[in-house]
C-alpha positions in Angstrom: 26.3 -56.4 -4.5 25.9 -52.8 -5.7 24.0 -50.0 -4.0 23.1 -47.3 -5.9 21.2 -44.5 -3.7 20.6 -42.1 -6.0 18.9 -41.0 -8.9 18.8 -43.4 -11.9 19.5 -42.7 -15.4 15.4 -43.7 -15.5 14.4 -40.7 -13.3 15.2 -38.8 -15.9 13.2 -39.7 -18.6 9.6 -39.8 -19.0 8.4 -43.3 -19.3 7.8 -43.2 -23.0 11.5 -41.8 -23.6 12.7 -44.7 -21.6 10.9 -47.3 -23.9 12.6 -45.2 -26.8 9.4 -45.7 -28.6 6.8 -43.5 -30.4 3.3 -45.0 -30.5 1.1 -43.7 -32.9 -2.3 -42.8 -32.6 -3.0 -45.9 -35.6 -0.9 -48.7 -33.2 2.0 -48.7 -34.8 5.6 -48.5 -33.3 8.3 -47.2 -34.6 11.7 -46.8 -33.5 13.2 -43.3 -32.0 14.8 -41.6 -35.0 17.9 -41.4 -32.9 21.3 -43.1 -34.3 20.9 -46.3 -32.7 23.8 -47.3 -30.3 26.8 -49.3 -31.1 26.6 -52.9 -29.9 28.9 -53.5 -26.6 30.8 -56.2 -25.8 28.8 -56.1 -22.3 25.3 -54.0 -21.8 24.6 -53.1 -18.8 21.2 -53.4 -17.6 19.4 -51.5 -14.4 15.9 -52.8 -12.5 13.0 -50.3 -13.3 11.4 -51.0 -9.9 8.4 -49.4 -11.4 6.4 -52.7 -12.8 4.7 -54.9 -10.9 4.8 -58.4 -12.3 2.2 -61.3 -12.2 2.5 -64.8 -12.9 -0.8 -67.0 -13.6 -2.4 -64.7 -12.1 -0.6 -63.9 -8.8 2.1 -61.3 -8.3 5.5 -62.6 -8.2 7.5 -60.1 -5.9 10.6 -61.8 -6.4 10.7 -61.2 -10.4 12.8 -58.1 -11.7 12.4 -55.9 -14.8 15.7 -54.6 -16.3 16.3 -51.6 -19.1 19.1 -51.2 -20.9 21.7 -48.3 -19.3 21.8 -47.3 -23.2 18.2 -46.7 -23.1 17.6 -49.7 -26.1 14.4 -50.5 -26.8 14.5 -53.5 -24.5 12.8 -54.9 -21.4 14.5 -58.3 -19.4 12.3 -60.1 -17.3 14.1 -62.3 -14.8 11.8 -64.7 -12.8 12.0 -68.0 -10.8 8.6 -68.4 -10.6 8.3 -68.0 -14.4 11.4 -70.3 -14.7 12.5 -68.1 -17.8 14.4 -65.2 -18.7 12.3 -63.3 -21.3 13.1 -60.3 -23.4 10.8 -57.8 -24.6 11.7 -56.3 -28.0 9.8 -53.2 -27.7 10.3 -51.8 -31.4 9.0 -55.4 -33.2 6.4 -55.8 -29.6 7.6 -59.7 -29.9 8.8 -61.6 -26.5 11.8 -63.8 -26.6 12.9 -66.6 -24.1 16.6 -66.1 -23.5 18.9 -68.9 -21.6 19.4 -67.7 -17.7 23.4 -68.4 -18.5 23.1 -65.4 -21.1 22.3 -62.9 -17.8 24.8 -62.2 -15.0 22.2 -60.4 -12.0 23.8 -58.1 -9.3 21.0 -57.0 -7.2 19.4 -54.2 -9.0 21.4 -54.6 -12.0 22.4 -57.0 -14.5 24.7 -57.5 -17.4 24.5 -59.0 -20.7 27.2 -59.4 -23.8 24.7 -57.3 -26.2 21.4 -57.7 -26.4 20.7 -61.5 -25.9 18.9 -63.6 -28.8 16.8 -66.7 -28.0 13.7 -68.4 -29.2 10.7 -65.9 -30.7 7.3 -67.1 -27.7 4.8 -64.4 -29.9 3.8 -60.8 -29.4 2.8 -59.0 -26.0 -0.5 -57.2 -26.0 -0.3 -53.2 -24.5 -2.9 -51.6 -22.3 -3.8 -49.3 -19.7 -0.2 -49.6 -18.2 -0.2 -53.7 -18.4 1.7 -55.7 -21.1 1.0 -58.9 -21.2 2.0 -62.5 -23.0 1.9 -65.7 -22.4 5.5 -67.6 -22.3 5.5 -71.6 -21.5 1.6 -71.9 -21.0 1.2 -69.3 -18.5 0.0 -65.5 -18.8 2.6 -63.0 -17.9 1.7 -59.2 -16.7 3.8 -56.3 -16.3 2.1 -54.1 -14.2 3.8 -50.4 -14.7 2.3 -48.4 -11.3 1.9 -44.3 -11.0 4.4 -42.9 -9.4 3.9 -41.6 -5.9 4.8 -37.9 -5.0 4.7 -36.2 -2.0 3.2 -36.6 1.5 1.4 -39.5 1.3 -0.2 -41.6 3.6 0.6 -45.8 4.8 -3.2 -46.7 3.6 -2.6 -44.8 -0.3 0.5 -47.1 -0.2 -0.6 -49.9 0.3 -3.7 -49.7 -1.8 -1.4 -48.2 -4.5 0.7 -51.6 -4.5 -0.3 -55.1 -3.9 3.3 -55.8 -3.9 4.0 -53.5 -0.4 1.3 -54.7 1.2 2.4 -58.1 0.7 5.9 -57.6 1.6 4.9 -55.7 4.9 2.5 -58.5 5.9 5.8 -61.1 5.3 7.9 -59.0 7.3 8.3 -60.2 11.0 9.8 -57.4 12.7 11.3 -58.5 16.0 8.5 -58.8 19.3 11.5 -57.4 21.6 12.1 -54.3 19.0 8.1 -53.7 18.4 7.6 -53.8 22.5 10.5 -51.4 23.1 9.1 -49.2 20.1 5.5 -49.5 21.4 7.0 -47.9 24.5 9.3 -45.3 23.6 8.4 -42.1 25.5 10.1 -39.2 23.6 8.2 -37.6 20.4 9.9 -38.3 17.2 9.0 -36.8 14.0 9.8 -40.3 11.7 10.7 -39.4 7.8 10.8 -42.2 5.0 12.0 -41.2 1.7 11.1 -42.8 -1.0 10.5 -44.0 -4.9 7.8 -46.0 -6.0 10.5 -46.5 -9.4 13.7 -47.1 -7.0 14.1 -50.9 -6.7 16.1 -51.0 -3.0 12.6 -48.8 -1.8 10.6 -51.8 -2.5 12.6 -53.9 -0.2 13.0 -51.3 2.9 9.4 -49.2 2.6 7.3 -52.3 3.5 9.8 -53.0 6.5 8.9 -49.3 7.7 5.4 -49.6 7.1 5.3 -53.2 9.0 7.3 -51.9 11.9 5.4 -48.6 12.7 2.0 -50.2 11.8 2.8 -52.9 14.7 4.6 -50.4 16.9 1.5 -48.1 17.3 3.2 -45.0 18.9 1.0 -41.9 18.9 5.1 -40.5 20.2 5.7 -41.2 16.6 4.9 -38.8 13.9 5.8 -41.0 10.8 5.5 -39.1 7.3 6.1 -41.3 4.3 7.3 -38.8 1.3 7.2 -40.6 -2.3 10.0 -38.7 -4.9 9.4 -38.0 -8.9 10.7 -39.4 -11.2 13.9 -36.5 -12.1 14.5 -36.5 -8.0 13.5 -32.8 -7.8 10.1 -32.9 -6.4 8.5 -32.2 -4.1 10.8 -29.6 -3.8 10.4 -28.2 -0.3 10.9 -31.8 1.6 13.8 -32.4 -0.6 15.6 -29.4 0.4 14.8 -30.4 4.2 15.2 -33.6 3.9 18.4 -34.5 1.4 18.0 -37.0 -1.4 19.1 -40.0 -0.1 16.2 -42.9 -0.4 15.1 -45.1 0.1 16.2 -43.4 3.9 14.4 -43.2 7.0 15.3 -39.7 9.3 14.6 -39.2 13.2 14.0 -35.5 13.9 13.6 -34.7 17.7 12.9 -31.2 19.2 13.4 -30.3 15.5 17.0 -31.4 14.6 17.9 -34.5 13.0 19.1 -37.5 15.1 20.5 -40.1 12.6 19.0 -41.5 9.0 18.8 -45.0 7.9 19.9 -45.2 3.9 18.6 -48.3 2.2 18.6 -51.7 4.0 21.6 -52.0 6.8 22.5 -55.2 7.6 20.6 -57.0 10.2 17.0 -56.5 11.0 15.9 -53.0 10.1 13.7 -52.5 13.2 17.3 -52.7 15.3 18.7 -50.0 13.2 16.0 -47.7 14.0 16.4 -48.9 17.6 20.0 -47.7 17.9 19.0 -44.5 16.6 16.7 -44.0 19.4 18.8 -45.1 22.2 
């Protein structure tokens, strides 16, 4: 599987670039006047952790949304829950069910031979942030969320995202590794880095927020810090902190112990055990 840890070709566009769209005030779409881009053999495709996804009405935290590397005017939505593989045609705002042998899913990314045709399922409606459609009988929403920047707090994150609060009540953090957190005597300043667009954050933040929520500490000082979209803000915590995320940092007495980057094998509570010890 790969990793990537750093910033995506995504943080560097403003949402509306990525789409490669230009909505007019009227409704219409149009395509970006840019040359388009050659058709590849293969098309590389990256998750855009960004949207939250619903299906019938219930999130489905196991569905991924994929953009083209090429920045095509494309979305994939891969979902078991949904049963389908569906591609949005942003330009023409029509959906298309595409056979799951057409898509080749790696983790965050996912590879196609061009973009993939299939069978027309209608158009997708646009607003406030949410598309939505209906594919097979059942309504389809792709949620995209504000990004998070700064200092900000466990209860803004999990209000800001269903999806985290879910995944950090699932989470069952070890008792023996919550009891030896619960007592651990030395103060510990506690730094998680993350991106509210980064698809590996969405895996490991909820982990954090489950194991520190449990563990109760007032020896911890835990500061969750949420990055842009570009990867240069907020500034000063960058430039303390690096730019590795999603990564969780011990400081003590003011130096830095160890960091955590991404999601290390085994349970995550017994890597931030071993950097304690």
């Amino acid at each position: 599987m790969r990793v990537r840890f750093r910033m995506s070709p995504y943080a560097m566009l403003p949402i509306l670039s990525v789409f490669v769209l230009v909505v007019t005030a009227a409704g219409s779409v149009h395509a970006a006047t840019d040359p388009p881009f050659p058709m590849a053999a293969s098309l590389e495709w990256e998750e855009n952790a960004q949207f939250g996804v619903e299906v019938g009405g219930k999130a489905d935290l196991d569905a991924q949304v994929f953009q083209p590397l090429n920045y095509q005017p494309y979305m994939l939505l891969v979902s078991k829950k949904l049963g389908k593989t569906v591609l949005l045609d942003l330009a023409k705002k029509r959906v298309r069910t595409v056979s799951s042998s057409s898509v080749k899913v790696d983790g965050s990314f996912l590879t196609t031979s061009g973009i993939p045709s299939g069978r027309d399922a209608g158009g997708y409606a646009l607003s406030g942030g949410v598309t939505s459609f209906t594919v097979g009988g059942r309504r389809v929403k792709l949620i995209l969320r504000q990004t998070l920047v700064g200092d900000v707090s466990r209860e803004v994150i999990l209000a800001h995202n269903p999806e985290y609060a879910l995944r950090a009540k699932s989470y069952r953090p070890k008792k023996s590794a919550i009891s030896f957190l619960s007592g651990y005597k030395k103060k510990s300043e506690i730094v998680v880095m993350f991106a509210t667009w980064c698809s590996s954050c969405k895996i490991v933040l909820p982990k954090a927020l489950r194991i520190f929520g449990d563990a109760k500490n007032p020896n911890f000082t835990v500061r969750y810090i949420g990055i842009a979209m570009g990867g240069n803000e907020p500034a000063a915590e960058l430039a303390r902190h690096g730019h590795d995320y999603p990564a969780l940092i011990v400081y003590q007495n003011g130096k830095e112990v160890d960091r955590i980057i991404a999601d290390p094998p085994g349970a995550y509570e017994d890597a931030i055990i071993r950097i304690l010890k």
